[in-house]
C-alpha positions as a printed Julia matrix, in Angstrom:
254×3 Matrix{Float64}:
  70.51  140.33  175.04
  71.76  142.98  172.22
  74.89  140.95  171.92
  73.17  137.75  171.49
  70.89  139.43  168.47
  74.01  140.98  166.52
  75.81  137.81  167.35
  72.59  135.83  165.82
  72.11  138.23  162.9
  76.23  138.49  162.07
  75.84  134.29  161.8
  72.82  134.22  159.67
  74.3   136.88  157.49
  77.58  134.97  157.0
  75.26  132.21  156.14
  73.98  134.18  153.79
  76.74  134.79  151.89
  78.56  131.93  152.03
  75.62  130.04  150.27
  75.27  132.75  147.99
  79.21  132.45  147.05
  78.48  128.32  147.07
  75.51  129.06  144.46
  77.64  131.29  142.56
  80.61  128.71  142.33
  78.28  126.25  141.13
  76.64  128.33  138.49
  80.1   128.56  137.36
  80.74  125.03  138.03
  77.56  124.36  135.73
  78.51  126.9   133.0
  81.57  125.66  132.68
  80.27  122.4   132.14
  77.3   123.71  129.63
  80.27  125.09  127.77
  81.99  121.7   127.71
  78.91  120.29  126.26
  78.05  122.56  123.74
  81.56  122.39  122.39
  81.05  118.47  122.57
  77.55  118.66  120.85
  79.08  120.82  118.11
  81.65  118.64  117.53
  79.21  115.86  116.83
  77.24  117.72  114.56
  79.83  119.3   112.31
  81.04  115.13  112.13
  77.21  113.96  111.62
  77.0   116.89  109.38
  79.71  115.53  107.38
  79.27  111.9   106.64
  75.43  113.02  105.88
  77.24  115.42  102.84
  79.31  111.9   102.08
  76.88  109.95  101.85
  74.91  112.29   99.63
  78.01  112.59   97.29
  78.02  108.67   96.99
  74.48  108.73   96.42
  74.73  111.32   94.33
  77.11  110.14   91.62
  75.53  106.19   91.83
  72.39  107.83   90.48
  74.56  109.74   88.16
  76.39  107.15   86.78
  73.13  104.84   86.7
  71.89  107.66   84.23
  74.85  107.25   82.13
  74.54  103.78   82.13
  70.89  103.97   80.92
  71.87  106.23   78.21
  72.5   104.04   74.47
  75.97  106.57   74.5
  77.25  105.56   77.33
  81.02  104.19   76.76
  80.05  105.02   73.03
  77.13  102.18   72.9
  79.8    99.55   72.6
  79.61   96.19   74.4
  82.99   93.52   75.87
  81.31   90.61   73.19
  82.71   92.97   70.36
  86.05   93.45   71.81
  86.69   89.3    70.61
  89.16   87.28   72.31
  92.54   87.04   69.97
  94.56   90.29   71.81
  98.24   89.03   72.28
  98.29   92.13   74.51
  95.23   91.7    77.09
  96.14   91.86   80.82
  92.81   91.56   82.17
  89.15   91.63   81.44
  86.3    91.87   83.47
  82.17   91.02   82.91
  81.31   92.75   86.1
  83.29   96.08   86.02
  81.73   98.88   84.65
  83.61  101.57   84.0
  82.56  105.66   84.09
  85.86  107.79   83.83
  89.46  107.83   83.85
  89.94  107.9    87.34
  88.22  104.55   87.4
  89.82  103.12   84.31
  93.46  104.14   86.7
  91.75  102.21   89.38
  91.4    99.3    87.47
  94.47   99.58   85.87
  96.52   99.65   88.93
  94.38   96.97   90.51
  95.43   94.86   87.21
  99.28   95.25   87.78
  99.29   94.09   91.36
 102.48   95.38   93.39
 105.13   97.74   91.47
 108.23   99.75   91.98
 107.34  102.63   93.99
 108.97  105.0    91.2
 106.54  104.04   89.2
 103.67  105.67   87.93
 100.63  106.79   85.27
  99.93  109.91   83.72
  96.79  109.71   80.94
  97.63  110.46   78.1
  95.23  110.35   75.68
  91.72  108.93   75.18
  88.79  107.82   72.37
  86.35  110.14   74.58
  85.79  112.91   71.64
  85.3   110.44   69.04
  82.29  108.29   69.84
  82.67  106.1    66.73
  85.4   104.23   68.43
  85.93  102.17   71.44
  85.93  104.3    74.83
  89.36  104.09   75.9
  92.15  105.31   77.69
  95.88  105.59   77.24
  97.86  105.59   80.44
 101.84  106.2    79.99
 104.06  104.67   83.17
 106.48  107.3    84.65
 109.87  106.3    85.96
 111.12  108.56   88.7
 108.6   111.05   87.56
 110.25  110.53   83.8
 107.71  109.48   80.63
 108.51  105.55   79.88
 107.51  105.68   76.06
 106.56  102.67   73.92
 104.93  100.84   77.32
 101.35  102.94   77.13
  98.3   100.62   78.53
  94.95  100.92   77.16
  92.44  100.68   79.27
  88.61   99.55   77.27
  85.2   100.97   78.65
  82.58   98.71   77.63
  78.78   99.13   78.6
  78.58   95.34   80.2
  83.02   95.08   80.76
  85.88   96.38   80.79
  89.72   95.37   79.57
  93.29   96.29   79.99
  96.31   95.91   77.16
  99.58   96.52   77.43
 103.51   95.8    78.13
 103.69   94.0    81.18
 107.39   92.7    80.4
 108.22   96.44   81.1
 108.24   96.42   84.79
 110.32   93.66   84.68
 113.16   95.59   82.62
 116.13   97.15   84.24
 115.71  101.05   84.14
 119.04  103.08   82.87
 120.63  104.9    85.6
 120.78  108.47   85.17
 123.74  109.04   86.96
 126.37  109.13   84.76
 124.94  110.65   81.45
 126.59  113.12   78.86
 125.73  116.43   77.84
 123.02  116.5    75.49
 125.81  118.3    73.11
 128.51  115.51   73.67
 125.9   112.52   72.75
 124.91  114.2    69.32
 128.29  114.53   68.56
 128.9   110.66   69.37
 126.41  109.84   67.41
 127.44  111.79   64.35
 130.89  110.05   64.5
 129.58  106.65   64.68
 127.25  107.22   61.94
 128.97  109.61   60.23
 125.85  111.85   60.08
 126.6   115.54   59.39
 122.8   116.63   59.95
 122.66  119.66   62.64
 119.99  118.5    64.69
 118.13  120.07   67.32
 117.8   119.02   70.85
 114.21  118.73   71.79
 113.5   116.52   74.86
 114.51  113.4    76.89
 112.84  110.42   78.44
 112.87  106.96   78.39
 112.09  104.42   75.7
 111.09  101.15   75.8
 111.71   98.82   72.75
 111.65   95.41   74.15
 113.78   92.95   75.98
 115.09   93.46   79.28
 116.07   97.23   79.53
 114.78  100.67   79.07
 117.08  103.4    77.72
 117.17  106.54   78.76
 117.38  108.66   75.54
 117.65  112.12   74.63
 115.66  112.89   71.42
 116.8   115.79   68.77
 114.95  117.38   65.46
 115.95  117.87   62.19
 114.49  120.31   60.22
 115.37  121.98   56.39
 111.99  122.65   55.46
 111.55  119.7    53.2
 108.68  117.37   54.27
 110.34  114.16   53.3
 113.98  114.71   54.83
 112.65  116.27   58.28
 113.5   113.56   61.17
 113.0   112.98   64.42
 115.95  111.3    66.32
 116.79  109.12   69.41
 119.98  108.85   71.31
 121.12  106.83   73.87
 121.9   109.59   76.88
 124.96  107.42   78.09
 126.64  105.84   75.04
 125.29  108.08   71.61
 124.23  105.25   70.27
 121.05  105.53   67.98
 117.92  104.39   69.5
 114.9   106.14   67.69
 114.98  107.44   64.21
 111.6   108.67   62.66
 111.45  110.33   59.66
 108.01  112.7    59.75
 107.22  110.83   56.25
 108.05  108.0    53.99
 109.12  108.43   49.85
């Protein structure tokens, strides 16, 4: 009878335990899977959290650029009827665009040109936006491998009802020097002195390339010449491959 009693208590104890062990595993069963979810949940939120702050930026500047819109400075008060229609340069113009900043007047800009070389690019360059008496515009230079392509800026127009884009199309069209084979910036001054028998000792200053028309853009390097008299100081612009003159700009005119 003793033996069946400890034999009946050992069985309820083992019981005992093993359900206690069971109810243990599953408290770690469930904990692991509350941690799962929490992690889950704060993924959500940190994502919820962040389109709400998105959508407040957008909402955000749209009432900020509706204030500048309601403003009688806004783009410098002047409207696309005064911009007339005779510009032998105009790529584009628009009665629904509006436009706020430069980053915009890129935009459009880009949007304008349609598909380009992929060495191509715009850096700004200058703009009307500290002198309100004018037109609000900005200048955007194309880059060529990262290199400044001068006389092919585009102007981009902010109007308070439009918006409008001039420039040099014909550009992109244009075969780009290659920059493979250039001389010295020492060896094309000298060159150029030869072939135009100019004795001058000018001063290299910088290189990039120049656009003058037709169907290729030189790659120049460009040189100073300085004596201290206003009217002989010159700015000059040689071809990087041949010496041949490209630019020359006297700082003033006799």
């Amino acid at each position: 009878m003793k033996k069946e009693v400890l034999f009946g208590l050992l069985c309820v104890a083992i019981t005992i335990g093993a359900g206690c062990n069971g109810a243990n595993t599953n408290v770690g069963n469930q904990a692991g899977s509350g941690n799962v979810q929490i992690e889950d949940s704060s993924i959500e939120s940190s994502v919820d959290e962040q389109v709400e702050d998105e959508e407040e930026d957008v909402l955000s500047k749209a009432e900020a650029y509706k204030k500048m819109e309601e403003s009688p400075d806004f783009n410098h008060g002047h409207t696309i009827s005064e911009a007339g229609t005779d510009r032998p340069r105009e790529v584009d113009r628009s009665y629904d665009l509006i436009i706020h900043d430069e980053d915009e007047a890129l935009a459009y800009l880009k949007d304008c040109l349609g598909s380009l070389d992929s060495k191509i690019d715009f850096v700004l360059t200058d703009t009307s936006e500290n002198d309100p008496g004018a037109y609000m515009w900005y200048e955007f230079t194309p880059t060529y491998d990262s290199v400044m392509v001068r006389g092919a800026e585009f102007i981009v127009i902010a109007f308070t009802d439009g918006s409008l884009v001039e420039g040099r199309t014909e550009v992109f069209a244009a075969s780009f020097s290659d920059r493979s084979n250039l001389l010295g910036t020492d060896e094309a001054l000298k060159l150029f002195n030869e072939q135009y028998n100019d004795k001058r000792k000018y001063k290299y200053q910088d290189e990039y390339y120049i656009y003058g028309g037709g169907d290729s853009v030189r790659y120049v390097y460009v040189y100073r010449f300085e004596n201290g008299k206003a009217l002989e100081n010159t700015t000059l612009g040689v071809d990087a491959s041949t010496g041949e003159m490209v630019m020359y700009r006297p700082d003033a005119i006799d």
